[in-house]
DOLOLUM-904220 format. One record per residue (C-alpha): z, y, x; residue in three letters. Coordinates in pm, whole numbers, padded with zeros to 5 digits, always signed. Example, Ala and Ser with C-alpha at 12.3 -4.5 7.8 and 13.67 -1.06 7.14 Angstrom:
+00780-00450+01230ALA
+00714-00106+01367SER
This chain:
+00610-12547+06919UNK
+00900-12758+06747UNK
+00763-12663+06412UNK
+00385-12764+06530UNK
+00549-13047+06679UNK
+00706-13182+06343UNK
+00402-13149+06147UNK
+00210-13314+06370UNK
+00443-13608+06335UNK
+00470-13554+05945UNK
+00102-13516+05862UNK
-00069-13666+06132UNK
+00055-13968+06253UNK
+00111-14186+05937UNK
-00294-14075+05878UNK
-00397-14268+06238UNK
-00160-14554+06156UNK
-00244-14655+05819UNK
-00614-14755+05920UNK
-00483-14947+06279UNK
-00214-15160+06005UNK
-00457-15226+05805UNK
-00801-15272+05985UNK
-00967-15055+05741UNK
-01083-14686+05734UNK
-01059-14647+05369UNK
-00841-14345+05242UNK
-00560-14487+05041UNK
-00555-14113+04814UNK
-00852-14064+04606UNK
-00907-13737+04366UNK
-00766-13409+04423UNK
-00435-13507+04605UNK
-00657-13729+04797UNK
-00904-13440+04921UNK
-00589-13228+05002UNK
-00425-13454+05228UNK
-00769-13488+05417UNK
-00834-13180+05431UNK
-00530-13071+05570UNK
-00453-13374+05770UNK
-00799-13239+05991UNK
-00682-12870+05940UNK
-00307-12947+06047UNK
-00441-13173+06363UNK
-00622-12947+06484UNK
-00373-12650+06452UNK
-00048-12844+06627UNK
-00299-12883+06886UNK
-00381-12577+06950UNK
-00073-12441+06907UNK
+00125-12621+07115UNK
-00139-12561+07458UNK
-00089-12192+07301UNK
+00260-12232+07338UNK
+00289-12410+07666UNK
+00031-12090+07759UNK
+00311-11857+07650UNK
+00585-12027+07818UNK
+00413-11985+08162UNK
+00317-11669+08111UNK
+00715-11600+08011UNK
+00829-11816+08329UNK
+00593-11626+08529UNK
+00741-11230+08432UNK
+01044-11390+08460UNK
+01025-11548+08873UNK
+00742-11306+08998UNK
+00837-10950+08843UNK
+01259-11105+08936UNK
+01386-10686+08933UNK
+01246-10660+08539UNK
+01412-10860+08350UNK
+01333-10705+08022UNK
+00966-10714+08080UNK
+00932-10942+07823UNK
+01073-10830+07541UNK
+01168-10945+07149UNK
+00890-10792+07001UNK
+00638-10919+07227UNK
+00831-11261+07177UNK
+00765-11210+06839UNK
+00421-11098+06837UNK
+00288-11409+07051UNK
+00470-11641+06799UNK
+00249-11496+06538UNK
-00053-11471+06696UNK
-00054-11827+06778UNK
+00000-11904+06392UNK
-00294-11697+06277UNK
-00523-11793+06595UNK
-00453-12186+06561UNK
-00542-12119+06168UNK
-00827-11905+06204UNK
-00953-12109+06482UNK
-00970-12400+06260UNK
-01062-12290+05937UNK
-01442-12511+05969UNK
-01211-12829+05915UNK
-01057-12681+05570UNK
-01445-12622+05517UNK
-01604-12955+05664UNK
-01335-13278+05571UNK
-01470-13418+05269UNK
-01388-13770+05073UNK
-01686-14002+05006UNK
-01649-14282+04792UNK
-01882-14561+04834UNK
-01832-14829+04568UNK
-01416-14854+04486UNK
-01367-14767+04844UNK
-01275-14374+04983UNK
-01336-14282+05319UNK
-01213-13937+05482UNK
-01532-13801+05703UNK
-01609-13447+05830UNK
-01941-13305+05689UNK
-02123-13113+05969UNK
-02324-12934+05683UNK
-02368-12666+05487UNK
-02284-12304+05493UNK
-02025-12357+05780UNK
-02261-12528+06041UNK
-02614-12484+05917UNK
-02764-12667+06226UNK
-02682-12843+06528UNK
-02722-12567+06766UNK
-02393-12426+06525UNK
-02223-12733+06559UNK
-02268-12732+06943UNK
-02151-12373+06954UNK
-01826-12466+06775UNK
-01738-12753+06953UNK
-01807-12569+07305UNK
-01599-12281+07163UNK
-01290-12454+07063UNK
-01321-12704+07366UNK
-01298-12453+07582UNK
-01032-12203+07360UNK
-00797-12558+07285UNK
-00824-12709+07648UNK
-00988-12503+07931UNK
-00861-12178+07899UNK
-00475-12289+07883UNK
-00514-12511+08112UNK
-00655-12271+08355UNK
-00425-11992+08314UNK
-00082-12223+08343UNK
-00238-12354+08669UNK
-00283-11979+08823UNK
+00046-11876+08669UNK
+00222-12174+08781UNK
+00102-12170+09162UNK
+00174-11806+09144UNK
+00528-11868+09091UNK
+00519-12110+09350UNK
+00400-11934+09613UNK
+00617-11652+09495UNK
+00915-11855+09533UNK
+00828-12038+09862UNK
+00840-11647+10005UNK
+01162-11609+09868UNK
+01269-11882+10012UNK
+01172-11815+10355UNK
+01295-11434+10327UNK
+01639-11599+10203UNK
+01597-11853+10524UNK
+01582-11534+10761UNK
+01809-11319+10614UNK
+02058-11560+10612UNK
+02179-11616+11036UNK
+02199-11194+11014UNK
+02381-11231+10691UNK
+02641-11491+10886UNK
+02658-11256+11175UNK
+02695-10954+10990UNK
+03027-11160+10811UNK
+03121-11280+11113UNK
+03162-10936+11286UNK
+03314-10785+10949UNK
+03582-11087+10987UNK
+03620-11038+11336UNK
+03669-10660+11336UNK
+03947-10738+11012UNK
+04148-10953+11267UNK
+04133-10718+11543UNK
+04289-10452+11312UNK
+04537-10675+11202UNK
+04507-10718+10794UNK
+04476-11078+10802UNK
């Protein structure tokens, strides 16, 4: 998430400034250095996205293991660690592949522009387009959002029980130290 994080800032940011400095959507690159930087300021957009709600999905899931199933710690373990940090990596980058395919440069007299072709190969009609956008919509937002919601009122409610089973154990627990302190006097070792 750091790493997705960083890029973000890296590849991103300076991309959405440039244009609000200098009230103009022209694309300061042109030629093949141009294209790559639009291309992968889409792709990499799109991926910190993702992976960062991927992330924040694996971190509740973690959390949750961690308060709910309390007696097994090792539940989660390294190589499932491991495996969800690369599955995020190649899910985020599969997931977005269409904007490697779609973010084009158009020049239009001496001015470039960076714009995201809907055509082709990739989406050969709206109904495709529609499809895609549902698809990630829901994958980038919906889903993760969802799923830390359950986990995270599961671990509430799971720790408002503990709470109250501490709360009741605890006057017997007093007592039961009490008697044990009592009993130590009576048989003089203290």
């Amino acid at each position: 998430m750091a790493v997705s994080d960083l890029l973000f800032l890296l590849s991103v940011i300076p991309v959405r400034i440039t244009p609000l400095m200098n009230n103009s959507w022209q694309w300061y690159v042109s030629g093949i250095l141009g294209s790559i930087f639009c291309t992968s300021s889409n792709f990499l957009r799109e991926v910190t996205l993702l992976v960062s709600t991927q992330s924040l999905a694996w971190i509740s899931i973690d959390r949750f293991a961690a308060v709910v199933f309390l007696m097994k710690l090792g539940l989660i373990s390294t190589k499932i660690h491991t495996l969800a940090l690369i599955s995020t990596c190649i899910l985020a980058g599969v997931e977005n592949i269409p904007w490697v395919l779609t973010s084009k440069l158009v020049e239009s007299g001496s001015n470039t522009f960076r714009v995201v072709m809907y055509r082709g190969p990739v989406f050969p009609n709206q109904e495709a387009i529609a499809a895609h956008t549902g698809h990630h919509g829901t994958f980038v937002s919906i889903v993760p959002l969802f799923l830390i919601t359950v986990l995270y009122s599961w671990i509430a409610v799971t720790l408002k029980r503990q709470n109250e089973a501490l709360a009741e154990s605890a006057p017997s627990l007093q007592r039961h130290l009490l008697k044990k302190t009592k009993k130590s006097y009576s048989n003089g070792r203290c």
